[in-house]
Backbone as JSON Lines, residues from 0, in Angstrom:
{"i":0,"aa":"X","n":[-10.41,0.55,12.59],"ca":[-11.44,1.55,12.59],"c":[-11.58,2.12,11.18]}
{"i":1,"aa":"X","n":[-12.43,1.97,10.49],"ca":[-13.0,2.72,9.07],"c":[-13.21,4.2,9.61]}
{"i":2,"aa":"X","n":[-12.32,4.58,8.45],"ca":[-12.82,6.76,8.44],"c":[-13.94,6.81,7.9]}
{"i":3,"aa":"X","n":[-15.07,7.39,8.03],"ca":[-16.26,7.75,7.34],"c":[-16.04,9.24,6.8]}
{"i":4,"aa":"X","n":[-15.29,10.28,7.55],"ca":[-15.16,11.76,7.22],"c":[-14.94,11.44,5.61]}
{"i":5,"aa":"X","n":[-15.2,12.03,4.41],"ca":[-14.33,12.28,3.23],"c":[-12.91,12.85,2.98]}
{"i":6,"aa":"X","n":[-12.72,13.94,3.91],"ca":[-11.91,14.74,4.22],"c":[-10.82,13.69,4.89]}
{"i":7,"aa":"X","n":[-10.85,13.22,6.06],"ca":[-10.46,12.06,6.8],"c":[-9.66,11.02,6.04]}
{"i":8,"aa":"X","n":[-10.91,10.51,4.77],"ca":[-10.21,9.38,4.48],"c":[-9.2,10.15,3.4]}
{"i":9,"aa":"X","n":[-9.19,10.94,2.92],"ca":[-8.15,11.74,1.56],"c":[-7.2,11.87,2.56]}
{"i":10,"aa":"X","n":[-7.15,12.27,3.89],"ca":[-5.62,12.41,4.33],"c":[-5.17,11.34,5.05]}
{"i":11,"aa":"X","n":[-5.63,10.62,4.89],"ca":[-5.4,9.59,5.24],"c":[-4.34,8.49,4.26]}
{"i":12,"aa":"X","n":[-5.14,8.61,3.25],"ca":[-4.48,8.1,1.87],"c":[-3.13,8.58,1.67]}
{"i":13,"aa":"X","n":[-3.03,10.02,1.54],"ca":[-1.94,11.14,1.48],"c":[-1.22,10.4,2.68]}
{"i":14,"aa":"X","n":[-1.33,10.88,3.5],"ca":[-0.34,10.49,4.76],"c":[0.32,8.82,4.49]}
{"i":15,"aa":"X","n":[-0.63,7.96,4.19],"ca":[0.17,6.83,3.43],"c":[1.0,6.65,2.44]}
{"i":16,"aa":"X","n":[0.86,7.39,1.97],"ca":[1.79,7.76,0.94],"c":[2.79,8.53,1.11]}
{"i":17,"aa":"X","n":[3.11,9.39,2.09],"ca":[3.92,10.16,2.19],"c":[5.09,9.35,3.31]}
{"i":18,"aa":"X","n":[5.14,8.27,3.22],"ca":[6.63,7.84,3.62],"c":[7.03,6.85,2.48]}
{"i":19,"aa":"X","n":[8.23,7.06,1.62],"ca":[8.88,6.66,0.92],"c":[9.29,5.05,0.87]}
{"i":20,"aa":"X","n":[9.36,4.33,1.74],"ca":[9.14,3.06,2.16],"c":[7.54,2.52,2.15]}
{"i":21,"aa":"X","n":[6.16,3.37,2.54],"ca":[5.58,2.9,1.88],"c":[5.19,2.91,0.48]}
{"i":22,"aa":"X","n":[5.49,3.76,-0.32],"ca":[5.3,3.88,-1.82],"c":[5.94,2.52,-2.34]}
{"i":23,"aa":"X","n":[7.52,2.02,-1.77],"ca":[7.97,1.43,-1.95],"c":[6.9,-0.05,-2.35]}
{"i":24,"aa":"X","n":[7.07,0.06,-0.69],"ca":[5.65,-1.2,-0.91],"c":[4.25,-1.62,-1.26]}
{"i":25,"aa":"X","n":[3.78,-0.24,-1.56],"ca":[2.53,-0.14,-2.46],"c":[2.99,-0.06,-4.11]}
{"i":26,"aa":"X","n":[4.05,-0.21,-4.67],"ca":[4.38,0.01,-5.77],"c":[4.75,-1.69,-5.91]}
{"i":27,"aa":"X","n":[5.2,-2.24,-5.13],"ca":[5.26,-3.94,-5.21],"c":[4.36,-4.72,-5.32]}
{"i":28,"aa":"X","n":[3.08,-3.82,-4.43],"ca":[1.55,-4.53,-5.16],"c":[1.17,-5.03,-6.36]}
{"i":29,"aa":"X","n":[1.82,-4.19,-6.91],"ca":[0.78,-3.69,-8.56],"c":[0.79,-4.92,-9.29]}
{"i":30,"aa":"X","n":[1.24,-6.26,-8.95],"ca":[1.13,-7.34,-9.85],"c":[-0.24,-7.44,-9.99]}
{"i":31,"aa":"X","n":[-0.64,-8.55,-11.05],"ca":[-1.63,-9.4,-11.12],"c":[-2.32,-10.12,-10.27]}
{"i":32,"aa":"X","n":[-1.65,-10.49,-10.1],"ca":[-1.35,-11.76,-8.57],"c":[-1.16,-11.13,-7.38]}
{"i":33,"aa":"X","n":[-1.66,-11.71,-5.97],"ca":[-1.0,-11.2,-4.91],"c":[0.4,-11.48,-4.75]}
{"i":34,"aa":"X","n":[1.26,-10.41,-3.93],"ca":[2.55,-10.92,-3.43],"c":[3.17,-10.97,-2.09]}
{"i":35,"aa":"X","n":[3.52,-11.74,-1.37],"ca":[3.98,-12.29,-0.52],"c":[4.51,-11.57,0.45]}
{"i":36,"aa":"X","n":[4.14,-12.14,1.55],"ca":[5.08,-10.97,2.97],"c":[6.34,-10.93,2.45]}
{"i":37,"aa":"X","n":[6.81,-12.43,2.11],"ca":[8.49,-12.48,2.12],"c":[9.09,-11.58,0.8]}
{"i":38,"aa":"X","n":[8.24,-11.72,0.06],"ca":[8.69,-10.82,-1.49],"c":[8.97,-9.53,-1.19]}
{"i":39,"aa":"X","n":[7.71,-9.21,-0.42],"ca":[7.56,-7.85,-0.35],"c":[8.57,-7.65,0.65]}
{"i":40,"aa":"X","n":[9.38,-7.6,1.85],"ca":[10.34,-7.21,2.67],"c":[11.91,-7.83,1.54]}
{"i":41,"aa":"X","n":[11.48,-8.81,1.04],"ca":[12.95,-8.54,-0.11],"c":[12.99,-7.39,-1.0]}
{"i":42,"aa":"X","n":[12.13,-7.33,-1.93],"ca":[11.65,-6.47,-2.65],"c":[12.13,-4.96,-2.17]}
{"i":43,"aa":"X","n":[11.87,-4.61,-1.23],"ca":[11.75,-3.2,-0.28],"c":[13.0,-3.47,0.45]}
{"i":44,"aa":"X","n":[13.24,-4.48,0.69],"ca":[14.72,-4.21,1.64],"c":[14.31,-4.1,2.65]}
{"i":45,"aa":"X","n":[13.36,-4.29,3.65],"ca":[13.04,-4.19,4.74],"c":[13.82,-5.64,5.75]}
{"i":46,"aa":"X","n":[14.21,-5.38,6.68],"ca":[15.12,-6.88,7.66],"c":[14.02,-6.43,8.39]}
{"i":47,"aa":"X","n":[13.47,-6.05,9.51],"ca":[12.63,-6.13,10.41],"c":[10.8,-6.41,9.91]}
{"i":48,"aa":"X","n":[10.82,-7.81,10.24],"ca":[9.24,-8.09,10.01],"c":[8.33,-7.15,10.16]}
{"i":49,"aa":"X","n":[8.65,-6.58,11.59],"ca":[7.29,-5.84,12.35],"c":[7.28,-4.74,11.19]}
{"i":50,"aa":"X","n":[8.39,-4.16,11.13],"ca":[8.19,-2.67,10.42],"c":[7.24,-2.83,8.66]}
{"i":51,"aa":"X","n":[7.39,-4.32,8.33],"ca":[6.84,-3.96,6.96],"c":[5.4,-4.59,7.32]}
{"i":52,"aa":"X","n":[4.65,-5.01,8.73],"ca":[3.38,-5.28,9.12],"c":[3.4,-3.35,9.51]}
{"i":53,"aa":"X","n":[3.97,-2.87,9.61],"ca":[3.02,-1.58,10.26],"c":[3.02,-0.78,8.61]}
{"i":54,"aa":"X","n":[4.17,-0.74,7.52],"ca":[4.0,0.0,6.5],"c":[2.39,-0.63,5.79]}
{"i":55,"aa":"X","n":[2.34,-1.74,5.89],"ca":[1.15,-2.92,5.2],"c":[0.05,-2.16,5.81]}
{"i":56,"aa":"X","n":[-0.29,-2.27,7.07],"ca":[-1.61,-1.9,7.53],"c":[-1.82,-0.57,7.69]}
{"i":57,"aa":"X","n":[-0.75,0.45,7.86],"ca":[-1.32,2.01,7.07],"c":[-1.6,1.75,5.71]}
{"i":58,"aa":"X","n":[-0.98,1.3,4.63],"ca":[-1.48,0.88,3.51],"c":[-2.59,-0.05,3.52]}
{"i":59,"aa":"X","n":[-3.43,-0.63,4.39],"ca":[-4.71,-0.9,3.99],"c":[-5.41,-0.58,4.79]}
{"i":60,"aa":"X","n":[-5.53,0.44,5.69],"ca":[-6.48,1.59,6.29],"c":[-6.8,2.48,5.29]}
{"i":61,"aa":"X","n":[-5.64,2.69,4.65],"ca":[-5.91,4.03,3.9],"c":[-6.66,3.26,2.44]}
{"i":62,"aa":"X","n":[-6.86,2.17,2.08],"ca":[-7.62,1.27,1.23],"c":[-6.85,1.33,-0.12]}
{"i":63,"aa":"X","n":[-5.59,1.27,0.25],"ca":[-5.21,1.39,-0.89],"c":[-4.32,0.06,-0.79]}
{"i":64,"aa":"X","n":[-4.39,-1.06,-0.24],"ca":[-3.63,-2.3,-0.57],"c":[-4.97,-3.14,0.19]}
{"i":65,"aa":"X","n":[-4.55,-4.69,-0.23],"ca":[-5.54,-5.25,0.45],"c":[-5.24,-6.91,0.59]}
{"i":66,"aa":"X","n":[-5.4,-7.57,1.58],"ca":[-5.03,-9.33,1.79],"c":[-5.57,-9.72,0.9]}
{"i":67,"aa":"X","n":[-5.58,-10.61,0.35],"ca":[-5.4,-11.23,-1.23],"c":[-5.04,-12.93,-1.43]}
{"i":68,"aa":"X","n":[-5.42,-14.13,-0.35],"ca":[-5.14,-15.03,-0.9],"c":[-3.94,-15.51,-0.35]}
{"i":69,"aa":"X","n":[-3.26,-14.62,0.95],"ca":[-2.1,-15.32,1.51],"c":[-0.93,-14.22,0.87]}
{"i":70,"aa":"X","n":[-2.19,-13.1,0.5],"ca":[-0.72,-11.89,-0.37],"c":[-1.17,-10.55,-0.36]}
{"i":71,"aa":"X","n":[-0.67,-9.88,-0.43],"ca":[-1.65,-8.29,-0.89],"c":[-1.27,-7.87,-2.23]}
{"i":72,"aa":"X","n":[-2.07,-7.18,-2.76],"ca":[-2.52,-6.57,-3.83],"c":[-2.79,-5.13,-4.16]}
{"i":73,"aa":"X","n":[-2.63,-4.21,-4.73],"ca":[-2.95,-3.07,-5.31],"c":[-4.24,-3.05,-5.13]}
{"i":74,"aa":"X","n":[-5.19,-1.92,-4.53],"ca":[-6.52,-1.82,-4.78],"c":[-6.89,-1.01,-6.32]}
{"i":75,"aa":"X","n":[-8.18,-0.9,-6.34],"ca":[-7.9,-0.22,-7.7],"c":[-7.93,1.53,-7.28]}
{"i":76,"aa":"X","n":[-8.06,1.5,-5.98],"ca":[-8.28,3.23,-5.77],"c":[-6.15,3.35,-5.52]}
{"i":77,"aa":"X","n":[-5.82,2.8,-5.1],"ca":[-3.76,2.87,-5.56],"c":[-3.76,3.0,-6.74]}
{"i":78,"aa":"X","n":[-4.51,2.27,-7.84],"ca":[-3.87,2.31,-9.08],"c":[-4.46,3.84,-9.67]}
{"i":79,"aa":"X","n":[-5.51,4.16,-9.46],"ca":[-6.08,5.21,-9.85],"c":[-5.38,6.75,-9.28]}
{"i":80,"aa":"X","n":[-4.73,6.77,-7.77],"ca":[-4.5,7.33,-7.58],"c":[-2.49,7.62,-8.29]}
{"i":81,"aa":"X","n":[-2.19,6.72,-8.71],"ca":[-0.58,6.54,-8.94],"c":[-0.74,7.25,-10.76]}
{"i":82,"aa":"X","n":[-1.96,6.12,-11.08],"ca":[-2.05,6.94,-12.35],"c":[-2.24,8.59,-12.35]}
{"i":83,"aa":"X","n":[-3.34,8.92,-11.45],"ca":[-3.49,10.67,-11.44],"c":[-1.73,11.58,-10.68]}
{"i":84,"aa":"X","n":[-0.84,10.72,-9.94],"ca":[0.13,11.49,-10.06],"c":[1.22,11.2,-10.76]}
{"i":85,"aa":"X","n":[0.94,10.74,-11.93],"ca":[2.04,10.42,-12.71],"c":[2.99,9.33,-12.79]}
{"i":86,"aa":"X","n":[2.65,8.18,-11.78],"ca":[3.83,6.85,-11.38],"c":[3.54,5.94,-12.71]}
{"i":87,"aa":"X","n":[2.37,5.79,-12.98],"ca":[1.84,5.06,-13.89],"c":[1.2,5.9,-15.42]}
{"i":88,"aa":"X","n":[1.77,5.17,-16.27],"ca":[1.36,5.7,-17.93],"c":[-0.02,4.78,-18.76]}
């Protein structure tokens, strides 16, 4: 389901962000390239598949990751937003 509210989709974003495991895995995006289910649950340390399909798809409701080619990717509204809180220089 797409948020149309403005309001909606900003807490929405926020709320994705606000579990530490997903930052995790929105911060594994940021390649060039897409990266891989399997990277990404090494990467993050995640053992349970399901759990890094549910961190993934709050992270691309909230439009800030996105399928990519057999991978996901950083959108550019993640990168914009990481830059405005300081993750990125």
């Amino acid at each position: 389901m797409k948020i149309t509210n403005p309001i909606a989709r900003r807490l929405e974003v926020y709320r994705a962000m606000s579990d530490p495991t997903r930052v995790g895995v929105a911060l594994t995006t940021l390649n060039d390239e897409a990266v891989g289910f399997n990277e990404i649950k090494r990467a993050v340390k995640i053992k349970n598949p399901q759990t890094l399909v549910y961190h993934l798809d709050r992270l691309i409701r909230a439009g800030l990751v996105q399928n990519d080619k057999g991978g996901y990717i950083a959108t550019p509204k993640l990168r914009e937003l990481l830059e405005k809180e300081g993750f990125l220089k």
